[in-house]
C-alpha positions in Angstrom: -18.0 14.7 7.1 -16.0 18.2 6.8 -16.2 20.5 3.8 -13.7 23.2 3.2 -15.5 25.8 5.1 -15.8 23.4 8.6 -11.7 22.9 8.3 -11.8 26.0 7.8 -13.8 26.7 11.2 -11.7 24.3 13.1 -8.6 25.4 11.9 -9.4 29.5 13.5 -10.6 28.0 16.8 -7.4 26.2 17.4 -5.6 29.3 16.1 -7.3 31.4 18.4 -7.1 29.2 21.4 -2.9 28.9 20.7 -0.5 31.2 22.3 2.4 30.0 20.0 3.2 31.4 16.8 3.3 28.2 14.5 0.7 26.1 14.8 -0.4 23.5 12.5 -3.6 21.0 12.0 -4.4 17.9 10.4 -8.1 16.8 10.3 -9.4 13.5 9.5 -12.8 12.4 8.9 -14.0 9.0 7.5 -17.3 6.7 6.8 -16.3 3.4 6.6 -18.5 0.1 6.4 -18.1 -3.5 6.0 -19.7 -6.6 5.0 -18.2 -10.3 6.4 -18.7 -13.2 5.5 -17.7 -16.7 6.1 -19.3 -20.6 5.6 -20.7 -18.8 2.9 -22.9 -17.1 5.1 -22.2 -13.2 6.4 -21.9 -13.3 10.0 -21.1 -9.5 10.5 -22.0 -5.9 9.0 -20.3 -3.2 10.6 -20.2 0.9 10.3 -17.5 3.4 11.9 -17.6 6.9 11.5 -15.3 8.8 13.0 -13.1 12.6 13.5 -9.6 13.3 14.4 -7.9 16.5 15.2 -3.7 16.6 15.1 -2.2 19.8 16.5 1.0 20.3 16.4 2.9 23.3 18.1 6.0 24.9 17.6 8.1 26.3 21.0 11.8 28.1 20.5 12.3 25.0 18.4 10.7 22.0 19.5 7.9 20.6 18.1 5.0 18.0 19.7 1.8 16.8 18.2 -1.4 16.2 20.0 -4.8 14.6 18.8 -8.5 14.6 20.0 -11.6 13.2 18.8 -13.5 15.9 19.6 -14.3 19.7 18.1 -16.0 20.9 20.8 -14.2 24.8 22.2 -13.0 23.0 25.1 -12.0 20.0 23.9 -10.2 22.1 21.2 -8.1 24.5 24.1 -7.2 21.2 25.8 -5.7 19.6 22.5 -3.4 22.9 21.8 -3.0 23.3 25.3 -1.7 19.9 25.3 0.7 20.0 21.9 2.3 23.1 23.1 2.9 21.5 26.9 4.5 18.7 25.3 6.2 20.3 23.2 7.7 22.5 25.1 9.3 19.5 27.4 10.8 18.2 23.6 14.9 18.8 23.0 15.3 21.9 20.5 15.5 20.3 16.7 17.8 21.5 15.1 16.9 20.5 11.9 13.2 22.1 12.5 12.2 24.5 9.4 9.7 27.0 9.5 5.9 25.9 8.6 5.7 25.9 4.6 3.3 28.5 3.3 0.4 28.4 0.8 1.2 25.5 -2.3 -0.2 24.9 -5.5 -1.5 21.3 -5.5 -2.1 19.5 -9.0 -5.9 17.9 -8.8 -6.7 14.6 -8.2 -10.1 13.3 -8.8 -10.5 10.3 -6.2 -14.1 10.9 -4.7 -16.8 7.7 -5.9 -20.5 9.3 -4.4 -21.7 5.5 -5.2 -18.8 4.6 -3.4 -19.3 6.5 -0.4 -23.0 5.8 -0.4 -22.9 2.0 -0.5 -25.8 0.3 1.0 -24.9 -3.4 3.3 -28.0 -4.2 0.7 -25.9 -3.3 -1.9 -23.0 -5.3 -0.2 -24.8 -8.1 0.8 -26.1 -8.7 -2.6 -22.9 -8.9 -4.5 -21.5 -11.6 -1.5 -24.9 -13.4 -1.9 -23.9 -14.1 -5.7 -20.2 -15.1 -4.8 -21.5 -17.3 -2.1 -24.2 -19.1 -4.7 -20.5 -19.3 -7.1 -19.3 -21.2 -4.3 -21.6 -23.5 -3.6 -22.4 -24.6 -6.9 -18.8 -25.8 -7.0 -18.8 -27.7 -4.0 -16.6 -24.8 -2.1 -17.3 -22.5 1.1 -16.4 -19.1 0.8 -15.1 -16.5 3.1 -14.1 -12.4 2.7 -15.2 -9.1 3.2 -16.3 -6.4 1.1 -15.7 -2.8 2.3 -16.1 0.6 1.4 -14.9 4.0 3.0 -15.2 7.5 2.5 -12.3 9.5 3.9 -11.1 13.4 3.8 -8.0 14.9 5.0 -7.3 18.3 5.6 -3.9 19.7 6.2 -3.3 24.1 7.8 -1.6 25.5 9.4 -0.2 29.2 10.3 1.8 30.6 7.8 -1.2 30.0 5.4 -1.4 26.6 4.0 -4.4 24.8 3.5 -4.9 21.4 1.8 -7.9 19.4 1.3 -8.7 15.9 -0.2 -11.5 14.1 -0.6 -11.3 10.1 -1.1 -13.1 6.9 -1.7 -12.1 3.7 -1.8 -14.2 -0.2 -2.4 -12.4 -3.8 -1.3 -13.6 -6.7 -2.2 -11.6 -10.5 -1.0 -12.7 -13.7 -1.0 -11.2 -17.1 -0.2 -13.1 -19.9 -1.8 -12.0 -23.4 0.1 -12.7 -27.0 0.7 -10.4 -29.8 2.2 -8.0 -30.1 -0.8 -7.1 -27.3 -1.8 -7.9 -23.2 -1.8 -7.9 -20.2 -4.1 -7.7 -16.3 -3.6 -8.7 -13.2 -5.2 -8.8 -9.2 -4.3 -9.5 -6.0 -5.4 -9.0 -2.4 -4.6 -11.0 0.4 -6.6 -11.9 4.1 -6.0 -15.4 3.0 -7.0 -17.4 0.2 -6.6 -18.8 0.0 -10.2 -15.6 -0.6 -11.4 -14.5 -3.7 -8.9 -15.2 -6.7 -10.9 -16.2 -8.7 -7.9 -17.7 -11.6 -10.3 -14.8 -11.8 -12.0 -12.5 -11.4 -8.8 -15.1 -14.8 -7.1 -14.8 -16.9 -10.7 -11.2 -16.7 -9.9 -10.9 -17.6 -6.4 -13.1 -20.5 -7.3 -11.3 -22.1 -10.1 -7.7 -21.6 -8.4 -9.6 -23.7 -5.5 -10.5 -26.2 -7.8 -7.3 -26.7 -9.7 -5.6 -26.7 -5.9 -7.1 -29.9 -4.6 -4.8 -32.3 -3.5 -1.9 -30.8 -3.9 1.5 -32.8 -3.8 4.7 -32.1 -2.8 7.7 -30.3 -4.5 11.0 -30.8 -3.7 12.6 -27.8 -2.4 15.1 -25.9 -4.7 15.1 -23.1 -7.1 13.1 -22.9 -9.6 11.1 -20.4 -12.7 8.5 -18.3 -10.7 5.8 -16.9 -12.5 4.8 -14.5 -10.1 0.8 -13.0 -10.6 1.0 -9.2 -9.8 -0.7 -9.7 -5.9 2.4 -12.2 -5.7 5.1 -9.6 -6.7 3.0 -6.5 -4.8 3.6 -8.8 -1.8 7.3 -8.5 -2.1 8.2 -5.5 -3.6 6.4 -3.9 -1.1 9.5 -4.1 0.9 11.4 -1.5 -0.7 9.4 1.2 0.2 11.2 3.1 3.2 14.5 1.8 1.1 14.1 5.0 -1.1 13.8 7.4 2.0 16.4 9.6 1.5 16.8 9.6 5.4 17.3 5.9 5.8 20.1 6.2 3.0 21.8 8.9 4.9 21.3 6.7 8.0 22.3 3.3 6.4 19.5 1.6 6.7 18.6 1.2 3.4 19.4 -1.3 1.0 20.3 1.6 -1.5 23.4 2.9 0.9 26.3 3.7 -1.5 24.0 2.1 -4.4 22.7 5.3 -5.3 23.5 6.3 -9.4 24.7 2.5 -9.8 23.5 -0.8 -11.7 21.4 -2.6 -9.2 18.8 -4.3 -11.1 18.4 -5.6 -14.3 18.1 -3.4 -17.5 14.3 -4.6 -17.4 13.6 -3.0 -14.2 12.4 0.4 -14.1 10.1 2.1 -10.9 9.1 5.3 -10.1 6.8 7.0 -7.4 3.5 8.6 -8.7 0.7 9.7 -6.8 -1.1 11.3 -10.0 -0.9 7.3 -12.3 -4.7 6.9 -12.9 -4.5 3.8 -11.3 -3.2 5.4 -8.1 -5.1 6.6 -4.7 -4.0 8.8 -2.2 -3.6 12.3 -1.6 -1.3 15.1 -4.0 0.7 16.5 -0.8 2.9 14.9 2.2 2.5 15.6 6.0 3.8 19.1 5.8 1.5 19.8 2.5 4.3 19.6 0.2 2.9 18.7 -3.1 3.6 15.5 -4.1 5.8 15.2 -7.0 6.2 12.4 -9.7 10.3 10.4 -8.8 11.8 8.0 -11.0 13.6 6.0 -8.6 15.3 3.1 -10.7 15.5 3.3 -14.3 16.7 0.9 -16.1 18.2 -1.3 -13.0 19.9 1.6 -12.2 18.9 3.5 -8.4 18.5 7.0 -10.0 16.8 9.3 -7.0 15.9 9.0 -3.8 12.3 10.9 -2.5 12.9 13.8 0.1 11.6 15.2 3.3 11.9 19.1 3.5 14.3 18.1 6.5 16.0 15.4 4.5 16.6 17.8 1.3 17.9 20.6 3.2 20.2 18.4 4.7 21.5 17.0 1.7 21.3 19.5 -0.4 18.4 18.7 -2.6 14.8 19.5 -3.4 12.0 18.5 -1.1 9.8 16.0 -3.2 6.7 16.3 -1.4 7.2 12.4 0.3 7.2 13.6 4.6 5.1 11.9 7.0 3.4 14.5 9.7 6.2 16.0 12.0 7.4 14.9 14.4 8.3 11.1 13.1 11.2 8.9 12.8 10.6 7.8 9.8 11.5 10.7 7.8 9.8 10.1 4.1 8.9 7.1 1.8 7.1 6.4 -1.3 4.0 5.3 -1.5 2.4 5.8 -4.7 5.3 2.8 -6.3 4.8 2.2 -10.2 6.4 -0.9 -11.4 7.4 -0.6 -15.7 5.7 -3.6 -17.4 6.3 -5.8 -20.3 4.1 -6.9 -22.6 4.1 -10.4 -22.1 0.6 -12.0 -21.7 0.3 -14.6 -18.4 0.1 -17.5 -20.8 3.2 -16.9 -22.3 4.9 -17.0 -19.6 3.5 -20.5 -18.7 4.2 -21.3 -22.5 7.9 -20.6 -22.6 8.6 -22.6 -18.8 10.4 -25.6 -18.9 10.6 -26.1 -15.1 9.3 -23.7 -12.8 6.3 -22.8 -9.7 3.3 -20.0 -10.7 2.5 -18.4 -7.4 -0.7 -16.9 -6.9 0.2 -14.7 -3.7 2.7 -14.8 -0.5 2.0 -14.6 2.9 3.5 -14.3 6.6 6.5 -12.1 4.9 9.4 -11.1 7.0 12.5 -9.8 6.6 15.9 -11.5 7.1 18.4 -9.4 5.8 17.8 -5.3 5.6 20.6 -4.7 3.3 20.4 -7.6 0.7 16.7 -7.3 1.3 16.5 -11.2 2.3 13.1 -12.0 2.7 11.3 -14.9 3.9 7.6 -16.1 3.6 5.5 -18.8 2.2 3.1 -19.4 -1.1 -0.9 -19.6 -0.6 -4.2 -20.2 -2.0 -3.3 -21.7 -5.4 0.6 -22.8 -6.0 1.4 -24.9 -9.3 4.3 -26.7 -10.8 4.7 -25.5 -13.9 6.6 -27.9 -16.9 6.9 -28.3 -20.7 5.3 -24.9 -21.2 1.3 -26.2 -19.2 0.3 -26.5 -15.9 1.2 -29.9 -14.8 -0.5 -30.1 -10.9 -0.9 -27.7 -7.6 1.8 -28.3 -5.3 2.1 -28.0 -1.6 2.6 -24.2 -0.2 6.5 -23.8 -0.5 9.3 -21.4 2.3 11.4 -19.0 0.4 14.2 -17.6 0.9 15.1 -15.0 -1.9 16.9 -11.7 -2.1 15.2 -8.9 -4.0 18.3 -7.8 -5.5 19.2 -10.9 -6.8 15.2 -11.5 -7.6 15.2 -8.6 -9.6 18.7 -9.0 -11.4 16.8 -12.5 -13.2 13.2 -11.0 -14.4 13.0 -13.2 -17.8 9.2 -11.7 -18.9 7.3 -8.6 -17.4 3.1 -8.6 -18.1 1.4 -5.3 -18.1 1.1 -3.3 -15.1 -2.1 -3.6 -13.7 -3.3 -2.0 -10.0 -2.7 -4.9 -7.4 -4.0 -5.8 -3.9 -2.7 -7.9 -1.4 -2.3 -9.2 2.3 1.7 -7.8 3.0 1.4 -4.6 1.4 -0.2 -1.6 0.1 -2.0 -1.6 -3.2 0.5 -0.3 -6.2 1.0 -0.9 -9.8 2.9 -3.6 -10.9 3.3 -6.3 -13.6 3.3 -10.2 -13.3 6.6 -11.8 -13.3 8.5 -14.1 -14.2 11.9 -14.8 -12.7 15.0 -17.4 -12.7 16.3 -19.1 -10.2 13.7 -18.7 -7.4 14.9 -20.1 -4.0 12.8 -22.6 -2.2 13.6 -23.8 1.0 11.0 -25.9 2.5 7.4 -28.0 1.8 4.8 -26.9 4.2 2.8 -29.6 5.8 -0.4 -28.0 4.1 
């Protein structure tokens, strides 16, 4: 793995190996490792370690990046030999800014040892207990625990250097027979803290209380949405609060910006420093990161910013870019969802008619600008009536604007970190919502 001092290193070798005046690297260096299991047996243990180096070179305004694996002096000419060739075959930008200089970057502590130094032992210990869980209830059990240990290093010419160090433990598990299934994940900085008991007990009782499910008519209904559920499809909205897509009406947010679109209830903002967050404090250029309300009270308040995208619109880069040159522009990716204070059994309580949902999958978009989605309910889906859960249903289509989803949010629980299958991990609450449309019964 690299230190300071060894990006440091790499950094001059490329500088003296480049005949253009801005020059910029990224370095990326991981650990990662993984335990699989499945017929509650593991069947594979893996280990990947592994370097990149970006270059990127600036020529009479043009810009192209270039990456190798290697940090050998060779290997090192031919990757800035490369990123200045290409780059010099680019159109001129003429949007391109100068290379940022030195920043001041708030700290963020996100670096497990434990973590980084987890043993398959270790791993195949705690799936050994979740696989005894499973059998002693009749169920077979499948999943993977992982753990990685990642750093990232950002310089470049005009003086800028950033450095971040990360780790990061997963643990999923699908616990299954015949008649029914049940899910469960979590995403943690450290490994101590990932309650992978707790995360098994749960996969194995929404199994159990799945089995033979029957059918629903479809319709809308009351969702009570668990918080890997709403992660699922919130997710969505990400690149919607790139103030380039707005500009570029592609966003869901086009001409929505300062007005009511959500209810009262709703409120979101993007925040890489929320204890519960991960990730690093500064964006692809090494602009810090900084903390955006972006709907507040239902209401679209801000947009996050490129240093491209403010200059162009006349506003202040929020530290949200992707590494130049890229199409995307910016995008949150630290999204904190407000939460309620409603506890999950309330919201089954106070339901006269309704569907909890345990998690989505196979999510795709139908409609970009009403942010239509599509995608059906798994591993533990329940009618819900007179205030108890009455039986497990069949997995059900929807059909469902978020707009209109998140106009009709009755309760809000606390916001808790989340992992799922369709997005990144965030912080959001469990839901529950009106008026929920479902459009089909799966055969399963």
């Amino acid at each position: 793995m690299l230190s300071e001092a060894q990006c440091q290193e790499i950094f001059e070798r490329v500088q003296r190996a480049s005949r253009v005046r801005e020059t910029e690297v990224f370095l990326e260096a991981s650990r990662s490792a993984l335990t699989r299991f499945a017929n509650n047996i593991i069947h594979q243990n893996v280990a990947e370690e592994g370097m990149q180096v970006s270059v990127r070179a600036v020529v009479d305004g043009r810009t192209a990046r270039a990456t190798t694996n290697k940090i050998g002096p060779d290997a090192l000419r031919r990757v800035v030999e490369q990123a200045t060739q290409i780059a010099g075959w680019q159109p001129p930008d003429p949007d391109l800014l100068e290379m940022p200089g030195p920043q001041c970057y708030r700290e963020v502590k996100r670096m497990c040892p434990h973590t980084a130094q987890l043993t398959p032992e270790a791993r195949a210990q705690a799936v050994e207990k979740v696989v005894r869980r499973a059998e002693r209830a009749g169920l077979t059990a499948a999943g993977i625990y992982a753990n990685s240990y990642r750093i990232q290093a950002l310089l470049n010419s005009s003086g800028l250097f950033a450095y971040h160090q990360e780790t990061k433990a997963e643990f999923s598990v699908t616990c299954f027979n015949e008649q029914g299934s049940g899910w469960a994940k979590g995403s943690l900085i450290s490994a101590d803290q990932l309650a992978i008991d707790e995360l098994a007990e749960r996969a194995c009782q929404k199994a159990l209380a799945s089995q033979n499910p029957q059918e629903l008519p479809p319709g809308r209904y009351t969702v009570i949405l668990e918080p890997a559920a709403v992660l699922d499809l919130v997710g969505f909205f990400s690149y919607d609060f790139a103030a380039t897509a707005v500009a570029d009406q592609r966003s869901c947010f086009t001409q929505r910006l300062g007005k009511k679109v959500f209810g009262e209830n709703i409120s979101i903002w993007d925040d890489v420093y929320h204890p519960l967050q991960s990730g690093v404090a500064w964006d692809g250029e090494g602009i810090p990161r900084q903390k955006v309300v972006l709907v507040e009270r239902g209401i679209v308040k801000n947009l996050v910013y490129s240093r491209q995208a403010a200059r162009k619109m006349n506003a202040a880069p929020t530290g949200h870019g992707f590494l130049l040159p890229n199409e995307l522009g910016e995008a949150p990716v630290n999204l904190v969802f407000a939460g309620g204070e409603s506890p999950f059994e309330e919201m089954i309580r106070t339901t006269q008619r309704g569907v909890l949902v345990t998690r989505f999958w196979y999510i795709r978009e139908v409609d970009p600008y009403q942010k239509i989605l599509t995608g059906v309910t798994r591993d533990g889906t329940f009618y819900v009536a007179d205030g108890e859960i009455q039986y497990p249903v069949r997995n059900l289509r929807f059909n469902q604007s978020l707009l209109e989803m998140l106009n009709q949010v009755e309760m809000l629980g606390p916001a808790v970190r989340a992992a799922g299958e369709e997005s990144f991990e965030m912080v959001v609450p469990a839901m529950k919502v009106a008026d929920f449309r479902f459009t089909e019964v799966t055969k399963h």
